[in-house]
C-alpha positions as CSV (number, residue, x, y, z in Angstrom):
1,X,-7.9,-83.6,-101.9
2,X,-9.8,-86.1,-104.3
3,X,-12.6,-87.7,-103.5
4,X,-10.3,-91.3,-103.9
5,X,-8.0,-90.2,-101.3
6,X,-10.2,-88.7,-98.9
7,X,-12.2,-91.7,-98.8
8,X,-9.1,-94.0,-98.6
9,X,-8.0,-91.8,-95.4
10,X,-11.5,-92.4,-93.8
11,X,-10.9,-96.2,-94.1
12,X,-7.4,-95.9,-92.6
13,X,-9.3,-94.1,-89.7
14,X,-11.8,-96.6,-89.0
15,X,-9.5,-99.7,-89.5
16,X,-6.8,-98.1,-87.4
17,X,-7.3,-96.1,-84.4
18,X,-5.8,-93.7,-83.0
19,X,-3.2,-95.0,-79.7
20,X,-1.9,-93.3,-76.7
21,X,1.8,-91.9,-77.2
22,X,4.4,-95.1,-76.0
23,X,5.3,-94.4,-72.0
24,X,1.3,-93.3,-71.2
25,X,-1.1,-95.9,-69.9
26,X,-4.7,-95.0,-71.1
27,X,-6.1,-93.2,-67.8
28,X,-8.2,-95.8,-67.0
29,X,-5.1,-98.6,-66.4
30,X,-3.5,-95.8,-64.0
31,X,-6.2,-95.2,-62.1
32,X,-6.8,-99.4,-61.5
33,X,-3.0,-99.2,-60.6
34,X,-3.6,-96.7,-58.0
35,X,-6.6,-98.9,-56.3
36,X,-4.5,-102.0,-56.2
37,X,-1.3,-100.0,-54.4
38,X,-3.6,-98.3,-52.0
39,X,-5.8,-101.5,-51.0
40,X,-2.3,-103.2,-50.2
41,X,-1.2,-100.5,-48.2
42,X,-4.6,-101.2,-46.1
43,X,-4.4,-104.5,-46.0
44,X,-0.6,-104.8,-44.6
45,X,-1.5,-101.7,-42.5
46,X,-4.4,-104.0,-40.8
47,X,-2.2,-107.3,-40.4
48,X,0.5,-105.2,-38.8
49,X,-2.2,-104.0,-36.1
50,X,-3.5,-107.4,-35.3
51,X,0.2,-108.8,-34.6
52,X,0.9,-105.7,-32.6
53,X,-2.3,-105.9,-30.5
54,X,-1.3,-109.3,-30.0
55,X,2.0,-109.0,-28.9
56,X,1.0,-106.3,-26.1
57,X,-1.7,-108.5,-25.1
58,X,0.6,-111.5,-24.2
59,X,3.7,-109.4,-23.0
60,X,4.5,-109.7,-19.6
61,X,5.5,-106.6,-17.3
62,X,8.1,-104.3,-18.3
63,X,11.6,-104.9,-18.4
64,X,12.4,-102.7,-15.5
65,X,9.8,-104.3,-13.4
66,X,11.4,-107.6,-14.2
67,X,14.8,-106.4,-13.3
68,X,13.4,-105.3,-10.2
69,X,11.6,-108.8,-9.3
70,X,12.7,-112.1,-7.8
71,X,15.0,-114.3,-10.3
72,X,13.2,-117.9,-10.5
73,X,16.1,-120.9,-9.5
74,X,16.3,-124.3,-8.4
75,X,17.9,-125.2,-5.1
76,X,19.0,-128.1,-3.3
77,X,20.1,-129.1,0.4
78,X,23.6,-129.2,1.7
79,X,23.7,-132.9,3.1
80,X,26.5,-135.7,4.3
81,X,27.4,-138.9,2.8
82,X,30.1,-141.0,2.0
83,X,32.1,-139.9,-1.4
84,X,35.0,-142.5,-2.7
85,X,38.0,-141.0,-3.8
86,X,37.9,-142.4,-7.5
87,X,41.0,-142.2,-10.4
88,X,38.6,-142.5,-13.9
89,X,40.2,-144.3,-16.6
90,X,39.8,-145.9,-19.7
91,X,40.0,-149.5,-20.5
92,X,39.7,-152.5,-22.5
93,X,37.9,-156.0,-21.7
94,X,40.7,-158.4,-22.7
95,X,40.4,-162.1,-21.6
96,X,43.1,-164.0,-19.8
97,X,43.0,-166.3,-22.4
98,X,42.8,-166.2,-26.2
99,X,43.5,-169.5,-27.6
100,X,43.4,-170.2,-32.1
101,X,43.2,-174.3,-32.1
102,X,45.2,-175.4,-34.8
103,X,45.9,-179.5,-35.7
104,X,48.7,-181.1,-34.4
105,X,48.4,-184.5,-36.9
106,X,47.4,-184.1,-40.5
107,X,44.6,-185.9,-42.1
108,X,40.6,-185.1,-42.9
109,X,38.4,-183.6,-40.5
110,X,35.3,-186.1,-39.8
111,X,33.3,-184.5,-37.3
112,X,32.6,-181.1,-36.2
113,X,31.5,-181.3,-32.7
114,X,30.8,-177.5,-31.7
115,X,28.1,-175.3,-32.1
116,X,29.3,-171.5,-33.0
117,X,29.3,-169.7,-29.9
118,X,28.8,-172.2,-26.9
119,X,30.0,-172.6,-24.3
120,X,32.7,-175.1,-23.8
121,X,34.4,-176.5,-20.5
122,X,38.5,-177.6,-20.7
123,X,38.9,-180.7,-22.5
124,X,35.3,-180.7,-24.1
125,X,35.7,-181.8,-27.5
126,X,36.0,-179.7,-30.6
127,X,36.6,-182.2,-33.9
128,X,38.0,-185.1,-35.0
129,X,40.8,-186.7,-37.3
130,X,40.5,-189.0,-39.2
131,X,42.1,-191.7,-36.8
132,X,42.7,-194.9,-38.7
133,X,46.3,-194.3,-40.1
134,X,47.5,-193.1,-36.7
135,X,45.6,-196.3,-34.7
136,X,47.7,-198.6,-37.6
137,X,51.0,-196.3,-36.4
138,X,50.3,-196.9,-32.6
139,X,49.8,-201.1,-33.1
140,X,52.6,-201.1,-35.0
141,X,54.8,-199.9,-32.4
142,X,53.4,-201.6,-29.6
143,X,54.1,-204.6,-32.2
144,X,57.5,-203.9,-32.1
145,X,57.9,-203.2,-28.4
146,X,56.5,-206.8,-27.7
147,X,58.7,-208.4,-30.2
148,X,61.9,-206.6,-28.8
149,X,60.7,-207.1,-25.4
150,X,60.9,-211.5,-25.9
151,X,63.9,-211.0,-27.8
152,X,65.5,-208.7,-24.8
153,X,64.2,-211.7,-22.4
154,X,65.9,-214.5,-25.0
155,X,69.3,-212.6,-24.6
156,X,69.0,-212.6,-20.9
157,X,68.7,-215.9,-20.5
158,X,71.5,-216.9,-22.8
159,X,73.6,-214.1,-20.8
160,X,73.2,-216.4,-17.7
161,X,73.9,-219.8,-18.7
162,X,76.9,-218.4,-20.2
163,X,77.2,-216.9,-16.7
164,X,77.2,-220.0,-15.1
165,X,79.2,-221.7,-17.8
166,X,82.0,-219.2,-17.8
167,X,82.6,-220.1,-14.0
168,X,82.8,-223.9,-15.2
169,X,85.5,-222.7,-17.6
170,X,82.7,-224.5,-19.9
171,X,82.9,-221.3,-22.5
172,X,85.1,-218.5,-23.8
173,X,85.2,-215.2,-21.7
174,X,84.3,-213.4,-25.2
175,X,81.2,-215.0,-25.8
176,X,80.2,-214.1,-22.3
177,X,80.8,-210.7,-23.4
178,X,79.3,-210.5,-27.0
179,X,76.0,-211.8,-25.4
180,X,76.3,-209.1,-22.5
181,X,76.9,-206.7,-24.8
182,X,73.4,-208.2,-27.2
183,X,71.7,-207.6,-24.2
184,X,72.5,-204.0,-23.5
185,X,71.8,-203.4,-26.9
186,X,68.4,-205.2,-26.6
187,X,67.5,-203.0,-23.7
188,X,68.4,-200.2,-25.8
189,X,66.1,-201.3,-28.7
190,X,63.3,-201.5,-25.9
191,X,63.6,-197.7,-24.6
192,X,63.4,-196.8,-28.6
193,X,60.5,-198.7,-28.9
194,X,58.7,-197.7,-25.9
195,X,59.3,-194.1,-27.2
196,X,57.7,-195.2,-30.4
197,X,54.6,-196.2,-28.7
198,X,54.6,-193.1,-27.0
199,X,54.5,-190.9,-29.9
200,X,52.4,-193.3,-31.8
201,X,50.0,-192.9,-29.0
202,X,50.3,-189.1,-28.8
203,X,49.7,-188.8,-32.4
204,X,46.7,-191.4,-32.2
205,X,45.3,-188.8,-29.1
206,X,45.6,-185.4,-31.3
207,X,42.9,-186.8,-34.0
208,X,40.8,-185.5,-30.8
209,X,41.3,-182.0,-31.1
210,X,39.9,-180.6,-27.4
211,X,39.4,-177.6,-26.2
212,X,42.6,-175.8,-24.1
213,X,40.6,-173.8,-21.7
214,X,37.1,-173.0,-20.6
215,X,35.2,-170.5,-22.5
216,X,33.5,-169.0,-25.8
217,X,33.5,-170.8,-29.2
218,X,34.0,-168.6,-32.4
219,X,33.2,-169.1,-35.7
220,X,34.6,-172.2,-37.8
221,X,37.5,-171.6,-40.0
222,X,37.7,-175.3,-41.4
223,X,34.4,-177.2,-42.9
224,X,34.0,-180.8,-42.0
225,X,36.0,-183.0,-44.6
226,X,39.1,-180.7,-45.3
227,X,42.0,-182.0,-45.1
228,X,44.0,-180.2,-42.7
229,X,47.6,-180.1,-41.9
230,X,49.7,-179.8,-38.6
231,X,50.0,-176.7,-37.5
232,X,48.9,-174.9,-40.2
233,X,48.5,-171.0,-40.3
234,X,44.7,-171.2,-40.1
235,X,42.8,-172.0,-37.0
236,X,39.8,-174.6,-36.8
237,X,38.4,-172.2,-33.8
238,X,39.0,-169.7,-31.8
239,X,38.0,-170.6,-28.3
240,X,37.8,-166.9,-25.9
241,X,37.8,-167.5,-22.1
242,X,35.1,-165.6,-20.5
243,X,35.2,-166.3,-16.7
244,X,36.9,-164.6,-15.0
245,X,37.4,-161.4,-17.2
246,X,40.3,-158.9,-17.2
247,X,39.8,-155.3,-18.1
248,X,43.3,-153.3,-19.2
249,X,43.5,-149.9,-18.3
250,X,46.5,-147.0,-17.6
251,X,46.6,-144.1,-15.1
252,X,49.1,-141.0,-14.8
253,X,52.4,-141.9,-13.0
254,X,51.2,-139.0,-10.7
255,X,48.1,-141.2,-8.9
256,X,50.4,-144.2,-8.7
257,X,51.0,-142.7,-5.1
258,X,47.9,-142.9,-3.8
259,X,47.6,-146.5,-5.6
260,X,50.1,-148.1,-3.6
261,X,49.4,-146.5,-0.5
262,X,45.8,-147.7,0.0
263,X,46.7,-150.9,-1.9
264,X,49.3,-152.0,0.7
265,X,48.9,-155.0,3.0
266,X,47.3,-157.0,0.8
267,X,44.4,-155.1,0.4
268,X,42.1,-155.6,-2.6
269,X,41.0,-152.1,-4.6
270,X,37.4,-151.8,-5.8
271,X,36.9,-151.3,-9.9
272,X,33.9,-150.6,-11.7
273,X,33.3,-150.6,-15.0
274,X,30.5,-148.6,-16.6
275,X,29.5,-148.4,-20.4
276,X,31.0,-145.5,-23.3
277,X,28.1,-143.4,-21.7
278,X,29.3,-143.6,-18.5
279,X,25.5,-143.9,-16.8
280,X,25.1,-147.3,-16.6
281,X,27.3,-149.6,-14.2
282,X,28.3,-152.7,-16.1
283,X,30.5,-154.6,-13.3
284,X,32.2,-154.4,-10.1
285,X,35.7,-156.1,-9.7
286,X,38.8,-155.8,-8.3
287,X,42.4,-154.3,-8.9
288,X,44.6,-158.0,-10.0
289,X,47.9,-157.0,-10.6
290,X,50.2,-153.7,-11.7
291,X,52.5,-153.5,-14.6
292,X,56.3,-153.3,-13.7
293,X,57.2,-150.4,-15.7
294,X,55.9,-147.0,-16.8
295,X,55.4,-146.1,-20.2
296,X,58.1,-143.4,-21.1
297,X,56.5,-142.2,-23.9
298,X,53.1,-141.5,-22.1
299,X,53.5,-141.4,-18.8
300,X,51.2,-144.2,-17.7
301,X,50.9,-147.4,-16.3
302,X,48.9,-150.3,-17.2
303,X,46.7,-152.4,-14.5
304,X,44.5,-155.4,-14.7
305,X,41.4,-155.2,-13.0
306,X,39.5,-159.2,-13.0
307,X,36.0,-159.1,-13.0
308,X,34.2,-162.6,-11.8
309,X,32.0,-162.1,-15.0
310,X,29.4,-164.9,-13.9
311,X,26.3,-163.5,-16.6
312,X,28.5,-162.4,-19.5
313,X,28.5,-158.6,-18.8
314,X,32.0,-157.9,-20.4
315,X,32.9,-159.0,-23.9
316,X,36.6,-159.3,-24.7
317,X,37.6,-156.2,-26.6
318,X,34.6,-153.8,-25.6
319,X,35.7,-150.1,-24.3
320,X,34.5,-149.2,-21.0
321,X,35.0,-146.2,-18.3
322,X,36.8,-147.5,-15.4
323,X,36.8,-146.0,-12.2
324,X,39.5,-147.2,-9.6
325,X,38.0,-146.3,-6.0
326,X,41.3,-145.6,-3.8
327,X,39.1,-144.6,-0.8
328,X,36.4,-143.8,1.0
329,X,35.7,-140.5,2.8
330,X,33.1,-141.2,5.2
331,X,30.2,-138.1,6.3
332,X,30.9,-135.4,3.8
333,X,29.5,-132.3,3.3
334,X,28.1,-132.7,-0.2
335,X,26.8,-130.3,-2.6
336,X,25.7,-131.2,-6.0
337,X,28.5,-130.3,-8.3
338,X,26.0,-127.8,-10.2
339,X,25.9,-125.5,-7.5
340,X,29.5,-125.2,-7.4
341,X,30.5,-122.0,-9.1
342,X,33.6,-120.9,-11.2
343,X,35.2,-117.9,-9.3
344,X,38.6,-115.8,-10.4
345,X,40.3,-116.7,-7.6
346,X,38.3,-119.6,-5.7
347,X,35.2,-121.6,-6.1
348,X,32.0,-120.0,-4.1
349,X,28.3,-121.1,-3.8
350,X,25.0,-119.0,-3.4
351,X,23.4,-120.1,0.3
352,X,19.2,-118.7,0.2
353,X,18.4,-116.9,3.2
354,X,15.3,-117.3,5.2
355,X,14.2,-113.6,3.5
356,X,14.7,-115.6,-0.6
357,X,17.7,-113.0,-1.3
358,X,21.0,-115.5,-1.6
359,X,24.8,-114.7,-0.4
360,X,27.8,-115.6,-2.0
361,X,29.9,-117.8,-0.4
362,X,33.5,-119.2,-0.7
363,X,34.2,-123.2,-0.6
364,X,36.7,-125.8,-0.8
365,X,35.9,-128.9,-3.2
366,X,36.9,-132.1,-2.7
367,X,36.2,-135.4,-5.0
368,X,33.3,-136.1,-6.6
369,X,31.0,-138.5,-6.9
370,X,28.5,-139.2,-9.8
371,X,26.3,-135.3,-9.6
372,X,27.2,-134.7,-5.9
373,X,30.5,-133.0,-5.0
374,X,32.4,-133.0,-1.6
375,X,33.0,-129.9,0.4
376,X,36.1,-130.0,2.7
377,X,35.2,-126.2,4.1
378,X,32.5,-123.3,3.8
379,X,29.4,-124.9,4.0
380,X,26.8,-126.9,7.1
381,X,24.7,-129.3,6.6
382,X,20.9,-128.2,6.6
383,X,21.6,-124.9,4.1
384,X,20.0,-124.2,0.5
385,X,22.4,-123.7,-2.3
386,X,21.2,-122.4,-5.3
387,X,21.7,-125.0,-8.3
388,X,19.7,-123.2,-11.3
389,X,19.9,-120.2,-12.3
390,X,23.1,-119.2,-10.6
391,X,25.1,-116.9,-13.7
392,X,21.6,-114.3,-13.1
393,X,22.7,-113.7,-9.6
394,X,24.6,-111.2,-7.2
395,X,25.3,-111.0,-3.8
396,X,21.8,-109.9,-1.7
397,X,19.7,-110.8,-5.0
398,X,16.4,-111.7,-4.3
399,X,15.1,-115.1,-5.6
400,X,11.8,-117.0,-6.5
401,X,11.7,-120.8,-5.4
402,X,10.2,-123.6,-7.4
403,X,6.8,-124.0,-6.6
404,X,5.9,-120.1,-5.7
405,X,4.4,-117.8,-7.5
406,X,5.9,-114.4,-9.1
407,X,4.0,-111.7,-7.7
408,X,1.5,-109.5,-9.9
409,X,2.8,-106.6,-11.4
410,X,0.1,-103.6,-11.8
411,X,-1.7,-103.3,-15.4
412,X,-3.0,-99.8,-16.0
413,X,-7.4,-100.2,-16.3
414,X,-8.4,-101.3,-19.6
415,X,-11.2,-99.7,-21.1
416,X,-13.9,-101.7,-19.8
417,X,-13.0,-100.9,-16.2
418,X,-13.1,-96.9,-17.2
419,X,-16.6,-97.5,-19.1
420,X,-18.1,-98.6,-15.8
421,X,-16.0,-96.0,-13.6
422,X,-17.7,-93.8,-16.0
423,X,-21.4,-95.2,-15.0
């Protein structure tokens, strides 16, 4: 080798050197590597200890001991009251009267005298007509009455001088007759007149538009100064009796039994009305009237309950719960309806003994009332039913009370107590 190229390979050397094979991290990289995993390992190692010693700290006795221990429920007394037999429904507030106020007269409309949403008694009034044209109308035919009433008294009176001179053979028998029959026409021409003034008058009264019944104003359709035309297809108002209220509701053909049989005599079926939730009570009415028919197609029958609605609680349209009370069964054996259990073959309740273990025992329901549920047979007043907590029990099961305390189940010493054992 030359000394050229050997010096040209030393400066390769030095500007170039030498790397580990591809796929070999230098040793020092692997052995960092190998720190990093093991220090993880440690570090998840420790946080897994801490939850576990945790977790055994707080953990309660062991399952078998809890198996073995009194089941926590709530109980209630067995007591009487009176439960009303009740058919639920649903219904709709609809007011006995819905009335859209339309003109009867054409002309402008020169006074508004509502407020939207008062109040308004019958006859109180609404808005006015323009009156003028139909007060000219109404003197005008009172005009013409007067003037066909002196010219029916003119005709009388020639009628009986030609009375008298008929009987004098003073004047033909046909002018006696054409003046009788001027007359009759004249009294004729009266009765037309008279109806004139009638509807001359009526007309003259419609530029007061009134209200038909007692009740709610709506919202104004027409704006003070339209023009507005008799009977025309839009209302000025909608006027929505309030007092009394109705409430519409249907029940199964198969209760209509029961409906006429306490209903009989005359005597008046409670209704209540309670809101979509069915918690709050809204009104108390009665049962008005029954609907002749049943519908075919649903097998129901619509009643009207009326409500006396004195502070507004029902608004036409609204939905409500109804519940039709049919009767009254007085001193029941009730139960609330939670500790009425679901059985194969019959309903049963859990009675807790004197000892807290509870036995299963068969009942017969009967209505219900709001939470609490009649009991026709199996139960005395005076006994604990289990309410709470009833799907974790069997026959002879032992039970924990509210208010009492589990008992303590034995720890094993900890290591303090054998330290000073130990001393």
């Amino acid at each position: 080798m030359t000394p050229d190229a050997l010096e040209q390979q030393t400066l390769d050397r030095e500007s170039h050197p030498a790397e580990a094979p591809p796929g070999h991290p230098p040793e020092t990289a692997r052995r960092r590597r190998i720190g990093w995993l093991i220090g993880l390992a440690a570090l998840v190692g420790l946080i897994v200890f801490v939850i576990h010693h945790r977790l055994a700290s707080h953990a309660g006795p062991p399952l078998g001991a809890r198996m073995d221990g009194p089941l926590p429920v709530s109980v209630a007394k067995v007591t009487t009251a009176d439960v009303p037999v009740v058919i639920d429904a649903l219904g709709t507030v609809t007011p006995l009267a819905t009335v859209n106020v339309r003109p009867q007269v054409t002309g402008p409309i020169v006074r508004i005298a509502f407020e939207e949403g008062q109040s308004i008694e019958k006859g109180g009034l609404l808005a006015e007509i323009d009156p003028r044209p139909y007060q000219a109308a109404f003197d005008q035919a009172r005009g013409q009455l007067d003037r066909d009433r002196a010219a029916l008294k003119s005709a009388q009176v020639d009628l009986e001088r030609y009375k008298r001179l008929l009987a004098q053979n003073s004047v033909a028998a046909q002018t006696y007759s054409d003046q009788q029959a001027t007359v009759n026409q004249d009294e004729a021409t009266l009765v037309a007149d008279q109806a004139a003034v009638e509807t001359a008058r009526l007309n003259l009264s419609y530029c007061q538009i009134t209200s038909p019944v007692s009740g709610r104003v709506g919202l104004r359709q027409v704006d003070l100064g339209n023009l507005v035309q008799a009977n025309q297809t839009t209302p000025i108002v909608t006027v929505t009796q309030m007092k009394p209220m109705s409430v519409l509701f249907t029940v199964p053909e198969n209760d209509l039994t029961a409906i006429f049989q306490h209903s009989r005599g005359g005597r008046k079926l409670t209704v209540e009305a309670y809101d979509r939730n069915m918690k709050d009570l809204i009104a108390t009415g009665t049962l008005a009237s029954i609907d002749n028919e049943i519908n075919t197609s649903t097998g129901t029958l619509q009643l009207r309950a009326l409500f006396d609605n004195s502070r507004t609680e029902l608004f036409p349209n609204e939905f409500v719960n109804v519940k039709l009370v049919v009767d009254t069964l007085r001193h029941q054996i009730v139960v609330p309806g939670a500790a009425v259990q679901n059985g194969p073959s019959s309903n049963f309740v859990y009675i807790v003994n004197p000892n807290h273990t509870v036995t299963m025992r068969t009942v017969i329901t009967g209505p219900t009332d709001g939470n609490d549920m009649a009991i026709m047979k199996g139960l005395t007043p005076g006994l604990t039913v289990v309410t709470d907590g009833a799907d974790q029990l069997r026959n002879g099961a032992k039970v924990l009370l509210p208010g009492e305390q589990p008992p303590a189940f034995a720890r094993g010493p900890h290591r303090g107590a054998k330290a000073g054992a130990a001393k």
